[in-house]
GUBAVEX-223694 format. One record per residue: residue in three letters; x, y, z of N, C-alpha, C in turn. Coordinates in nm, 3 decimals, decimal comma. Layout:
<recs>
  torvo      n_x      n_y      n_z     ca_x     ca_y     ca_z      c_x      c_y      c_z
    Ala        X        Y        Z        X        Y        Z        X        Y        Z
...
</recs>
This chain:
<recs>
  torvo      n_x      n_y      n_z     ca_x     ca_y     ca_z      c_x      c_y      c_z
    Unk   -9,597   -2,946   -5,368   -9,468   -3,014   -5,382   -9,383   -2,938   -5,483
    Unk   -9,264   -2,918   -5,471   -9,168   -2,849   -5,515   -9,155   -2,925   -5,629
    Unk   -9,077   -2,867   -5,753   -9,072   -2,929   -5,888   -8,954   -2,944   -5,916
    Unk   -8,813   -2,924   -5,793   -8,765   -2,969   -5,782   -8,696   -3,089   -5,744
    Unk   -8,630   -3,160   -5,762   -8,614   -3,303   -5,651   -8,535   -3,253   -5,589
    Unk   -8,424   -3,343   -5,483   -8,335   -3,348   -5,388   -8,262   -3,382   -5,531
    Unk   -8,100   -3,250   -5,442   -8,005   -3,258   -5,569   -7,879   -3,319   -5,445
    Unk   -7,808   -3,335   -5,483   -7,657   -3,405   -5,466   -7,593   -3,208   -5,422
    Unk   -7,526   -3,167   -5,327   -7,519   -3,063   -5,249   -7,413   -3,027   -5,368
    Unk   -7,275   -3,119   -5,406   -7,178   -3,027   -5,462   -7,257   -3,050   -5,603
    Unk   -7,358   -3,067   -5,671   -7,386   -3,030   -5,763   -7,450   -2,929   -5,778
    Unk   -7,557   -2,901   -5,665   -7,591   -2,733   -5,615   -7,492   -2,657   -5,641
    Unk   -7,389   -2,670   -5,554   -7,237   -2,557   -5,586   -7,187   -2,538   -5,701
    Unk   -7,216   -2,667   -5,773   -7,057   -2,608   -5,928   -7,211   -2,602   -6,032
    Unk   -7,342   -2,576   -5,983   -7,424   -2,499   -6,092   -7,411   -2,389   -6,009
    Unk   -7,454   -2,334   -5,917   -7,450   -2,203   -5,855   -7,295   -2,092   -5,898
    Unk   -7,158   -2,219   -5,934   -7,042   -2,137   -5,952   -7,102   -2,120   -6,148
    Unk   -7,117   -2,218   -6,187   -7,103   -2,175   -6,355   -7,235   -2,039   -6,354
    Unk   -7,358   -1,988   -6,249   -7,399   -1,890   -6,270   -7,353   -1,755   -6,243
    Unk   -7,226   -1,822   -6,195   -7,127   -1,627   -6,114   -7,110   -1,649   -6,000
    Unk   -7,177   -1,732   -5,919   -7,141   -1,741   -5,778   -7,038   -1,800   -5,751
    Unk   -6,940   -1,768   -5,596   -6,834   -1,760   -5,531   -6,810   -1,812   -5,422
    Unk   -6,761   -1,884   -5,393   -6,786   -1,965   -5,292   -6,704   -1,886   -5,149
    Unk   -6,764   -1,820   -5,077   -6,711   -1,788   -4,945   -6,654   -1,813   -4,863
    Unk   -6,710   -1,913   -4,815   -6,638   -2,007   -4,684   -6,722   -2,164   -4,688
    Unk   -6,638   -2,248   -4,623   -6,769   -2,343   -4,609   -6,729   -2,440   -4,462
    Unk   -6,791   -2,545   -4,408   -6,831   -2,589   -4,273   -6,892   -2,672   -4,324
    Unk   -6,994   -2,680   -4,254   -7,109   -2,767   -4,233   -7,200   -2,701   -4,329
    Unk   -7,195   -2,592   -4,368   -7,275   -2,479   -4,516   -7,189   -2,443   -4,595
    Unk   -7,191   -2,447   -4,698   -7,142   -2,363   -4,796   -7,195   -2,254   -4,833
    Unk   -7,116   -2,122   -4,822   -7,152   -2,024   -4,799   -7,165   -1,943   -4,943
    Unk   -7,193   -1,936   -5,044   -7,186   -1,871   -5,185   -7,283   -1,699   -5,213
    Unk   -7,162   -1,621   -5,286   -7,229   -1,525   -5,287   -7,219   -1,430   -5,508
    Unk   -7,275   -1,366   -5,456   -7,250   -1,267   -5,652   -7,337   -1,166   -5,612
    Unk   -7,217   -1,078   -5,623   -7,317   -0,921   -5,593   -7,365   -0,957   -5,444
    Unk   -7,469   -0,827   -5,436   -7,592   -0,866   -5,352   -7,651   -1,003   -5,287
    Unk   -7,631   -1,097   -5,370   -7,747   -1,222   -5,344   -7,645   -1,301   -5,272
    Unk   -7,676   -1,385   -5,168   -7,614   -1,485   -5,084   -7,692   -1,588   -5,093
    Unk   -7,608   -1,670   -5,105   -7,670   -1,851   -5,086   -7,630   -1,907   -4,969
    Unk   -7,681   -2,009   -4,869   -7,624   -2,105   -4,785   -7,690   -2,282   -4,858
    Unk   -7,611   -2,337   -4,881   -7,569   -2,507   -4,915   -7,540   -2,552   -4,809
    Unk   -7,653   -2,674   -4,750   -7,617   -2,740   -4,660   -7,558   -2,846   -4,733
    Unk   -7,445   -2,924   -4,650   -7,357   -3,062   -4,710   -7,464   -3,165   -4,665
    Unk   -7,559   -3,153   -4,738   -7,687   -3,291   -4,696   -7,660   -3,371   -4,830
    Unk   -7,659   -3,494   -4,875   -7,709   -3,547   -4,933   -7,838   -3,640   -4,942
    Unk   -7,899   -3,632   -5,024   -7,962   -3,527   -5,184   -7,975   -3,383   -5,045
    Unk   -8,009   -3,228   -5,073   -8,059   -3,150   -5,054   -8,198   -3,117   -5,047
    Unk   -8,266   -3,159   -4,940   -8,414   -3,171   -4,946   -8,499   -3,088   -5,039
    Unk   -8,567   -3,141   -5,087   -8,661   -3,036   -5,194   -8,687   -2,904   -5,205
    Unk   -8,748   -2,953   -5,048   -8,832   -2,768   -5,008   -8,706   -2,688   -5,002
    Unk   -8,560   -2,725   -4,974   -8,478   -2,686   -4,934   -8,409   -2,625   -5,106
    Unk   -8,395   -2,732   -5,174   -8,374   -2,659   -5,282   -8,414   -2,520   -5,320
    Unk   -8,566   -2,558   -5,331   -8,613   -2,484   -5,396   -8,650   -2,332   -5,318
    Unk   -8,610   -2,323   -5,192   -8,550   -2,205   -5,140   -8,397   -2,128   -5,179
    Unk   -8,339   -2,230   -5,212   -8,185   -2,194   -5,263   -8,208   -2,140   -5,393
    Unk   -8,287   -2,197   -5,465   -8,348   -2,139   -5,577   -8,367   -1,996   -5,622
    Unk   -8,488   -1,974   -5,520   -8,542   -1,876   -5,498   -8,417   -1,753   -5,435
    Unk   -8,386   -1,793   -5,334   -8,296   -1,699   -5,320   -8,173   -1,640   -5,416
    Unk   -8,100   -1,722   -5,483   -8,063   -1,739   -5,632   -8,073   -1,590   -5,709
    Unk   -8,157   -1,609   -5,751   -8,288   -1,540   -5,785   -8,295   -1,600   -5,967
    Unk   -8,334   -1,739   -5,966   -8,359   -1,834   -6,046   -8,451   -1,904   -6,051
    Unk   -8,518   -1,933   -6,184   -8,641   -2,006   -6,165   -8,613   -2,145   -6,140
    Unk   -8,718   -2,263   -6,118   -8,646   -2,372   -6,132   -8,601   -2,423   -6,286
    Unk   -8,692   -2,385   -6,348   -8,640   -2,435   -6,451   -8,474   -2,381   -6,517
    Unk   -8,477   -2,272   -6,466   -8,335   -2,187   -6,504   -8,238   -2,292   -6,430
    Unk   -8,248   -2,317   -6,299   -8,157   -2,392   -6,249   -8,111   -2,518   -6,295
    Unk   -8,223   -2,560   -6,348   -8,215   -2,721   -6,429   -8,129   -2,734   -6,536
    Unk   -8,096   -2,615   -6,601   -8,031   -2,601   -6,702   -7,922   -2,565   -6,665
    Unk   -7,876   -2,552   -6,533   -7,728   -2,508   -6,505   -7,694   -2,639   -6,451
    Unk   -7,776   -2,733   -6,409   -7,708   -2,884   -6,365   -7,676   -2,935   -6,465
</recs>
């Protein structure tokens, strides 16, 4: 089990923007990028766990790093 919980989607986004990321485009995903690394944010509320903690990962953030940007 992920050690993340399910987050609230635009709170994913405005921690992902205070780390440098940019928001691209968005739909049904929000598309965020910095440099190299790309994110996709689904508009789910909460953001399923496992799902987080792939956004995470891709990031390239630990969870705990992320916790501190919410």
């Amino acid at each position: 089990m992920p050690k993340l919980p399910g987050v609230n989607h635009l709170r994913a986004v405005r921690a992902l923007e205070r780390a440098g990321f940019k928001i691209d485009r968005h739909g049904k995903h929000i598309f965020l990028s910095k440099g190299p690394l790309k994110v996709v944010v689904p508009r789910n509320n909460p953001v399923d766990a496992y799902t987080m903690a792939a956004i995470v990962r891709d990031a390239g953030f630990t969870v705990e790093q992320f916790k501190e940007l919410l």
